[in-house]
C-alpha positions as CSV (number, residue, x, y, z in Angstrom):
1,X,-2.4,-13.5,10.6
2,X,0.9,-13.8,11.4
3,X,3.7,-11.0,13.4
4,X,5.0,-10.3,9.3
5,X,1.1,-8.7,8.6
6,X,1.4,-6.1,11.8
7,X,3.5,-3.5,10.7
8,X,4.0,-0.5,13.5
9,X,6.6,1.5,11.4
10,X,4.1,4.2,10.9
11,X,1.5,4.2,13.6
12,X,-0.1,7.1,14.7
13,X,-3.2,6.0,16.4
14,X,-2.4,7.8,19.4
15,X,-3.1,11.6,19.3
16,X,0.0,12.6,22.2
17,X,2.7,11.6,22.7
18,X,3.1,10.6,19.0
19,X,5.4,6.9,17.8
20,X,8.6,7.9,16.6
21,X,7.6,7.4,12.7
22,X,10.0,4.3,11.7
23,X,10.6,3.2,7.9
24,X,11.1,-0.3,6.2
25,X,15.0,-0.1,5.4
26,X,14.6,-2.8,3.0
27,X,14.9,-2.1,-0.8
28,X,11.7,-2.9,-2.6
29,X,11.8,-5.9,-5.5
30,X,10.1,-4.4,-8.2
31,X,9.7,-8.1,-9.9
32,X,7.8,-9.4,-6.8
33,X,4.3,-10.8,-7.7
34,X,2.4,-8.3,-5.6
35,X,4.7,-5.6,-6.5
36,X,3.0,-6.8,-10.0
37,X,-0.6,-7.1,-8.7
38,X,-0.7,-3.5,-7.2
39,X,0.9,-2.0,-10.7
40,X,-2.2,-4.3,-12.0
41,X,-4.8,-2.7,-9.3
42,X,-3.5,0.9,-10.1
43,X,-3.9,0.7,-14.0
44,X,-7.5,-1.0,-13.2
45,X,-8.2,2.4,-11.0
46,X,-7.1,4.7,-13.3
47,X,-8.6,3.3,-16.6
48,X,-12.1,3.3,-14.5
49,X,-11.8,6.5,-12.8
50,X,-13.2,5.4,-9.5
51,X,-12.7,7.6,-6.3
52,X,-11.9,5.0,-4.0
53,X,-9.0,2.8,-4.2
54,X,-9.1,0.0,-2.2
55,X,-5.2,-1.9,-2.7
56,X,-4.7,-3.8,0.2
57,X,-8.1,-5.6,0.4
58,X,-7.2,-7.0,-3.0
59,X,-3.7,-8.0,-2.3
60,X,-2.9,-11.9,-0.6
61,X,-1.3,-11.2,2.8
62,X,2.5,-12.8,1.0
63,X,1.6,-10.4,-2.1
64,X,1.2,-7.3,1.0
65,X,4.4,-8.2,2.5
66,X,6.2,-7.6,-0.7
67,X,5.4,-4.2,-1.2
68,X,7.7,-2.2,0.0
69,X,6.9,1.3,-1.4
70,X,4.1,2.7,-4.0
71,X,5.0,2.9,-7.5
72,X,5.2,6.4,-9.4
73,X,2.1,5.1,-11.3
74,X,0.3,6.0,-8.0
75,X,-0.3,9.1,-9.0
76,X,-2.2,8.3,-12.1
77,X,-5.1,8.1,-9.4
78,X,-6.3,11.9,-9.9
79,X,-10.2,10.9,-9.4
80,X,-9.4,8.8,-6.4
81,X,-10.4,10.8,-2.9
82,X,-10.6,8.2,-0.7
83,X,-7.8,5.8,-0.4
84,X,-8.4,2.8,1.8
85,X,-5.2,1.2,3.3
86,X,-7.3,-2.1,4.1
């Protein structure tokens, strides 16, 4: 793993006093191959209906860096409950 797979800009793990909530600045390249691959993942979800949605574990750590911010598709996930960050 290297220091680009850590990202702090929204960690919360400690109840008080909470981390100032920081956000990625950088505009999000909506060509990038894992900016593709999560589109991908999504339409897989939704087509199958599942309840959990499990992105990141299927994402390379270069295709994770590239993703800036979800897609609108996102919330073709209705059935999904439980969404798993990693």
């Amino acid at each position: 793993m290297s220091y680009r797979d850590v990202c702090s800009c929204f960690d919360q793990s400690r109840p008080h006093p909470r981390a100032r909530v920081g956000f990625h600045t950088e505009r999000q390249d909506t060509s990038a191959p894992g900016r593709q691959h999560l589109l991908g993942l999504i339409d897989e979800a939704a087509a199958d209906g599942r309840e959990e949605f499990r992105s990141l574990t299927e994402l390379s750590p270069e295709e994770r860096r590239q993703i800036i911010t979800l897609p609108p598709s996102i919330a073709r996930l209705t059935a999904v409950k439980h969404l798993i960050p990693s």
